[in-house]
mmCIF file of the C-alpha atoms, coordinates in Angstrom:
data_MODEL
# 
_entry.id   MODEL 
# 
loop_
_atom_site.group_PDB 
_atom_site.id 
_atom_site.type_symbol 
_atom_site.label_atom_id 
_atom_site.label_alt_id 
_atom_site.label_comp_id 
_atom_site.label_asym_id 
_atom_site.label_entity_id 
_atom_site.label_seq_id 
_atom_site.pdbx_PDB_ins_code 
_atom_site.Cartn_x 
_atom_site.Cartn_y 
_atom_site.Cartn_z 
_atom_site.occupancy 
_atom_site.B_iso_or_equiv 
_atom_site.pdbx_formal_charge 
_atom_site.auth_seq_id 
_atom_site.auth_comp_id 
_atom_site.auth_asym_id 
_atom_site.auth_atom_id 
_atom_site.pdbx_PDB_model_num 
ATOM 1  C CA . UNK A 1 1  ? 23.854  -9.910  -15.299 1.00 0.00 ? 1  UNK A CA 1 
ATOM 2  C CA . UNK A 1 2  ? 25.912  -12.531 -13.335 1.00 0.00 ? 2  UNK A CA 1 
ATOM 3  C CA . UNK A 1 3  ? 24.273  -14.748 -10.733 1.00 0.00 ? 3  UNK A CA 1 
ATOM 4  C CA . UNK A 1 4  ? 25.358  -12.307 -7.740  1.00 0.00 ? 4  UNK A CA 1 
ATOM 5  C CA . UNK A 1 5  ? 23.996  -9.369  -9.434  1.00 0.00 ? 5  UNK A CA 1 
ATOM 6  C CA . UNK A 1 6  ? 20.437  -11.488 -10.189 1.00 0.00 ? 6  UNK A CA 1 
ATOM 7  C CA . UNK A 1 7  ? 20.548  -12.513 -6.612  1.00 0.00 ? 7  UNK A CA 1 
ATOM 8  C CA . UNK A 1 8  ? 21.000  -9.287  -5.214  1.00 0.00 ? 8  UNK A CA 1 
ATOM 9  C CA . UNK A 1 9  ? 18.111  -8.133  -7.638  1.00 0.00 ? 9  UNK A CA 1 
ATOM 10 C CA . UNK A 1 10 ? 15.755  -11.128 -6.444  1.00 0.00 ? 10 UNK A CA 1 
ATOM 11 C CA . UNK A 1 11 ? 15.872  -9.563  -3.375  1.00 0.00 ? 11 UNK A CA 1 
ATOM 12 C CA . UNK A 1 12 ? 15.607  -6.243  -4.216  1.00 0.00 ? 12 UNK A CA 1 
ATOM 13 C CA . UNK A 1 13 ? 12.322  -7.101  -5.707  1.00 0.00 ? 13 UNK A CA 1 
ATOM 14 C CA . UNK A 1 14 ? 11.104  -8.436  -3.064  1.00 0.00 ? 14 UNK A CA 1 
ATOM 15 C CA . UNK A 1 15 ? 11.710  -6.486  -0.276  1.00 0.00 ? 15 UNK A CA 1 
ATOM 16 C CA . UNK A 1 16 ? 10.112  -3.891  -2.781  1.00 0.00 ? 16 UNK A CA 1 
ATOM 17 C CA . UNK A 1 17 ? 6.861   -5.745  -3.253  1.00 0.00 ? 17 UNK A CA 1 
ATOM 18 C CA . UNK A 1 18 ? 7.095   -6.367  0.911   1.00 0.00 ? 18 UNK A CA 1 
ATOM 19 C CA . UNK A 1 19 ? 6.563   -2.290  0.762   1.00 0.00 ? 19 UNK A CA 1 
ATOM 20 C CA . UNK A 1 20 ? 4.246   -2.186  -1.573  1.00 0.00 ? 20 UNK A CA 1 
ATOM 21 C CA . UNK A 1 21 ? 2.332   -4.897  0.504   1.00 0.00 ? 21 UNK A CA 1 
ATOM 22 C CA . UNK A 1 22 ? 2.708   -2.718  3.655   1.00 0.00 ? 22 UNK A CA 1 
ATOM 23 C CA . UNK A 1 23 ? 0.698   0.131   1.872   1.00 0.00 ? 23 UNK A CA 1 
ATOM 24 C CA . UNK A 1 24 ? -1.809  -2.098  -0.049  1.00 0.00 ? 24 UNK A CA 1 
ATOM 25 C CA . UNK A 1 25 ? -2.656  -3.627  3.660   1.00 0.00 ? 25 UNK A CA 1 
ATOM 26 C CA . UNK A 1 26 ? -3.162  0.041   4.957   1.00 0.00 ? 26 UNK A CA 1 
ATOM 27 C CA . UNK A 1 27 ? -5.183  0.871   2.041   1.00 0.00 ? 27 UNK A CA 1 
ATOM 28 C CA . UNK A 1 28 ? -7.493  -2.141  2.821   1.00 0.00 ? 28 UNK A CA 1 
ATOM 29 C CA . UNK A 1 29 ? -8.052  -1.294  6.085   1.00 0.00 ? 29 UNK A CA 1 
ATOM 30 C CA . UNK A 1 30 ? -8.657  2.201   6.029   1.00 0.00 ? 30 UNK A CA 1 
ATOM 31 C CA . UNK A 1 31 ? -11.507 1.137   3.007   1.00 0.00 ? 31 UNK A CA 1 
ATOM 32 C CA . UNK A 1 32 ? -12.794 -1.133  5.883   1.00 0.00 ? 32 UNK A CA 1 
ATOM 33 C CA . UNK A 1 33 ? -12.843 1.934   8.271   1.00 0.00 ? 33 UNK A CA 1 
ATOM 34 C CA . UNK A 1 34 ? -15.183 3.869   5.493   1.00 0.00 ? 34 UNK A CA 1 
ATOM 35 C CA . UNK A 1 35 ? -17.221 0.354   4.936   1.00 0.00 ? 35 UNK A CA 1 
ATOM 36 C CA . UNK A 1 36 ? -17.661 0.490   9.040   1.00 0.00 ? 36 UNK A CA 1 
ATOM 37 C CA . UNK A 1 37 ? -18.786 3.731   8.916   1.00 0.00 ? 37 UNK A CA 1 
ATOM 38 C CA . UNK A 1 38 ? -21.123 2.969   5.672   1.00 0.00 ? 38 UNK A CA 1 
ATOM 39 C CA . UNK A 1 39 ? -22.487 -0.097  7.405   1.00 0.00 ? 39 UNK A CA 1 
ATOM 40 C CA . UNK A 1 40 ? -23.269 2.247   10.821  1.00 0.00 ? 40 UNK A CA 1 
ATOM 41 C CA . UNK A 1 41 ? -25.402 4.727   8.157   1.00 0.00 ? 41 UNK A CA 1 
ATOM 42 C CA . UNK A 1 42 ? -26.980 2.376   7.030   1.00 0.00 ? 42 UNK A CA 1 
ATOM 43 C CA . UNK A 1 43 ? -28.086 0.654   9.794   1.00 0.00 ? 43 UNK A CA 1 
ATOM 44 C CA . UNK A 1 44 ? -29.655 3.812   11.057  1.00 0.00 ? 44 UNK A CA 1 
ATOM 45 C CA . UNK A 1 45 ? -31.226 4.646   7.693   1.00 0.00 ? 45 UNK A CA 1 
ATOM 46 C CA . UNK A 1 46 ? -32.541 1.096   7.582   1.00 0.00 ? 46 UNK A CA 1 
ATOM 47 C CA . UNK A 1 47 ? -31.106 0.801   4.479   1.00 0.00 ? 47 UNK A CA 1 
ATOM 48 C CA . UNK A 1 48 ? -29.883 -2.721  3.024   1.00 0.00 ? 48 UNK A CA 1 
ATOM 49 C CA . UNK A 1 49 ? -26.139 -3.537  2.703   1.00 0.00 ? 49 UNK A CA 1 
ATOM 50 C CA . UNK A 1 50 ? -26.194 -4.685  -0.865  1.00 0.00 ? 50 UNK A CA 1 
ATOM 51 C CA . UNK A 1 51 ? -25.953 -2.239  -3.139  1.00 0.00 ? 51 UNK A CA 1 
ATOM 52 C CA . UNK A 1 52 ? -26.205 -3.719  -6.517  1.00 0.00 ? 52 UNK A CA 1 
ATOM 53 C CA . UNK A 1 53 ? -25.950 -0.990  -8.576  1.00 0.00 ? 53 UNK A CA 1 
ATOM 54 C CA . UNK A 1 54 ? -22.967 0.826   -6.091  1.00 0.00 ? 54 UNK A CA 1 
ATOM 55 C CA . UNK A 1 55 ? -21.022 -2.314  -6.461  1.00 0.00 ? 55 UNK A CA 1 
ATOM 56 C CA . UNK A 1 56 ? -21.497 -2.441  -10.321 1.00 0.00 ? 56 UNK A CA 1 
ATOM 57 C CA . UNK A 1 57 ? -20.204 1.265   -10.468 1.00 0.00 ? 57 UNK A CA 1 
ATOM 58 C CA . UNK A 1 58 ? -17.225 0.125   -8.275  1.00 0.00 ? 58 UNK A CA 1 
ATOM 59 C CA . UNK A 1 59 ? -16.176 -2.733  -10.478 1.00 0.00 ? 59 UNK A CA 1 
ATOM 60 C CA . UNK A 1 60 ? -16.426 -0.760  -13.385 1.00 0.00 ? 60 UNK A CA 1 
ATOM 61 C CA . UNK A 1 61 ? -14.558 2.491   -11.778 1.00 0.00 ? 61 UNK A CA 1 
ATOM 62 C CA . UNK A 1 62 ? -11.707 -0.188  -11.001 1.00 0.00 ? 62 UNK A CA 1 
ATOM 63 C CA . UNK A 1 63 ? -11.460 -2.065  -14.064 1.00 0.00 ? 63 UNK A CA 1 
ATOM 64 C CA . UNK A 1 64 ? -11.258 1.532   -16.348 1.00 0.00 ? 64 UNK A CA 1 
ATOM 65 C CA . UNK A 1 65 ? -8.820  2.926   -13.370 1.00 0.00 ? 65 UNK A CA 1 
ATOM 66 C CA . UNK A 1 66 ? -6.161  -0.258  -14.324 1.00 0.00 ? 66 UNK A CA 1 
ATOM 67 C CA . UNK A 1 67 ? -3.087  0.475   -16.865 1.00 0.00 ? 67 UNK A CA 1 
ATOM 68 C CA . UNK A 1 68 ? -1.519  -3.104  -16.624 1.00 0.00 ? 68 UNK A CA 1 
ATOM 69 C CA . UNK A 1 69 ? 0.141   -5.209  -16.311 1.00 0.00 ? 69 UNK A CA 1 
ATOM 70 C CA . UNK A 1 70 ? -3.368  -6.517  -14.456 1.00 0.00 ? 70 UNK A CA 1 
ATOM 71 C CA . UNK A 1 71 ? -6.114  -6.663  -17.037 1.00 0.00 ? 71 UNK A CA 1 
ATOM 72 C CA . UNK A 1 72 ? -9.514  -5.299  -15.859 1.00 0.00 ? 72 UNK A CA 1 
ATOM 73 C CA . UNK A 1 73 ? -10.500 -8.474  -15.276 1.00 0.00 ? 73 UNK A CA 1 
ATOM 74 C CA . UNK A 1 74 ? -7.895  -9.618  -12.904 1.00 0.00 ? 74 UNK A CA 1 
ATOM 75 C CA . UNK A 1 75 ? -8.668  -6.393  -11.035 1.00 0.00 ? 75 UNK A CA 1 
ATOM 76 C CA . UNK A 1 76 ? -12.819 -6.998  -11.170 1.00 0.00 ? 76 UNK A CA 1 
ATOM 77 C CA . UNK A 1 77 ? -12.011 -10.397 -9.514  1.00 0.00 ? 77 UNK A CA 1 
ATOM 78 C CA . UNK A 1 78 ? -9.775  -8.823  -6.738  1.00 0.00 ? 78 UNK A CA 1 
ATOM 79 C CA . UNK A 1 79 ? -12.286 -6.123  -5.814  1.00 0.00 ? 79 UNK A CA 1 
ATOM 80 C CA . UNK A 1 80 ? -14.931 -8.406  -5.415  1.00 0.00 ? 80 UNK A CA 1 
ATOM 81 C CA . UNK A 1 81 ? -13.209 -10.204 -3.224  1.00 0.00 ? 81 UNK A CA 1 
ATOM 82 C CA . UNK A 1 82 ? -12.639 -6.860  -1.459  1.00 0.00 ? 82 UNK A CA 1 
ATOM 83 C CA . UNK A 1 83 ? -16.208 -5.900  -2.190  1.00 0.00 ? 83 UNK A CA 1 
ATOM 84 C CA . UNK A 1 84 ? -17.463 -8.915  0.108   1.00 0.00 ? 84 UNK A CA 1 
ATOM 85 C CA . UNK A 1 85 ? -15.346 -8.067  2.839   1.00 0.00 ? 85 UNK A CA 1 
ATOM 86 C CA . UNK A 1 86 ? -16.495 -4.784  3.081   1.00 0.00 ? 86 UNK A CA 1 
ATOM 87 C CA . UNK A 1 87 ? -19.840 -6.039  2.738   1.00 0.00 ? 87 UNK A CA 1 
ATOM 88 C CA . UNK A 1 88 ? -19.196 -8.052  5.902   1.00 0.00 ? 88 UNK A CA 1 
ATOM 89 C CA . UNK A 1 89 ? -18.022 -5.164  7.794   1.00 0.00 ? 89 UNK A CA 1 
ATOM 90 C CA . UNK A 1 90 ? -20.419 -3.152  6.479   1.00 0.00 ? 90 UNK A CA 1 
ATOM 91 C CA . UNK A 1 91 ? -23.279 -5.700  7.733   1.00 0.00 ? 91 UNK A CA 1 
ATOM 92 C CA . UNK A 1 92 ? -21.475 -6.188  11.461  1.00 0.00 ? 92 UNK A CA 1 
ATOM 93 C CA . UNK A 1 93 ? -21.171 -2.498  12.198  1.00 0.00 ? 93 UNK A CA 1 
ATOM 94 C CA . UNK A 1 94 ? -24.993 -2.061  10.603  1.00 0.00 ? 94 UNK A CA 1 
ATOM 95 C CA . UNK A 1 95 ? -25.882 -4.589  13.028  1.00 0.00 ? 95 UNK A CA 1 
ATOM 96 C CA . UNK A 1 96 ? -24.363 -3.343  15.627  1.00 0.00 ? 96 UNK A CA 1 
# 
């Protein structure tokens, strides 16, 4: 591959992981739409927003659910990260 042809790769790539991006951002939200609508059934069961168990079941799910290149691990520490987020929704819209 000459330096044109790696160039024009380059940004092949990354308009590619600009897609990819796009969807993983809807994906995220509409999982904060379900979180909302957790939180709101909650609140009216008077149930508490931490679920320790749920989330444990979550982190697991995700960590079997990833083929690589991510190891489980690297995907356990992004959906925590996504885990307290929807926590936060969840607690706003319970709150409500």
């Amino acid at each position: 591959m000459n330096r044109t042809d790696a160039e024009a790769e380059l940004t092949r790539l990354r308009e590619a992981i600009d897609r990819v991006d796009d969807v993983l951002v809807k994906l995220l939200n509409q999982r904060a739409k379900y979180a909302v609508e957790i939180g709101e059934i909650k609140g009216l069961l008077a149930l508490p927003i931490y679920a320790p168990e749920r989330e444990k079941q979550v982190l697991q799910h995700v960590e079997d659910a990833s083929q690589g290149p991510l190891h489980g691990t690297a995907i356990r520490r992004l959906f925590e990260r996504i885990i307290d987020e929807s926590r936060r929704v969840e607690r706003e819209s319970a709150n409500a």
